[in-house]
N, C-alpha and C positions, 0 to 999 in steps of 0.2 A: 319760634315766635313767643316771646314774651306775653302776660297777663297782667292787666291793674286791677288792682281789688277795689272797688269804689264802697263806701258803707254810706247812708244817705238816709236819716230818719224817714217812717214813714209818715207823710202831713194828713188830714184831711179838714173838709170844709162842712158844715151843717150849715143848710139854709132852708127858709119856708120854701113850699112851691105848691103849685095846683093840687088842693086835698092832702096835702101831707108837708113831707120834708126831705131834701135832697142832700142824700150823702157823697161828696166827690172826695176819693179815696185818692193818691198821688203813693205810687212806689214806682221802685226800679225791675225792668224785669231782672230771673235770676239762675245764668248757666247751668245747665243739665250735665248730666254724664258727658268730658269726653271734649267740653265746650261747642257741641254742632249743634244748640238748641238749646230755648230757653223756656222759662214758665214764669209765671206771676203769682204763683202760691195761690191761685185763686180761694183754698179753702182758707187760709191764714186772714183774706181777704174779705170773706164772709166771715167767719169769729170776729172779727175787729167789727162789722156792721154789725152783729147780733148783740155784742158789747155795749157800743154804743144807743142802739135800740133801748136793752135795759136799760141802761143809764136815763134814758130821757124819761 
């Protein structure tokens, strides 16, 4: 069985909301060991929030 490599920037959105500000983050998940499972880098996922955070 063949594999597609998809590459897909990762986007997100800042918006005001109740007492603060809402970050929606948009990635792809991304094949583990072996392709039986995936992850979402959730640390890469947090740096990019804590990023942004400074930034504002």
């Amino acid at each position: 069985m063949g594999t597609i490599k998809v590459k897909v920037p990762r986007v997100f959105h800042l918006s005001a909301a109740n007492g603060g500000s809402l970050l929606v983050l948009g990635t792809l998940p991304r094949l583990t060991s072996l392709n039986t499972s995936a992850t979402t880098d959730a640390r890469e996922i947090m740096a990019i929030a804590a990023a942004v955070q400074e930034a504002i």
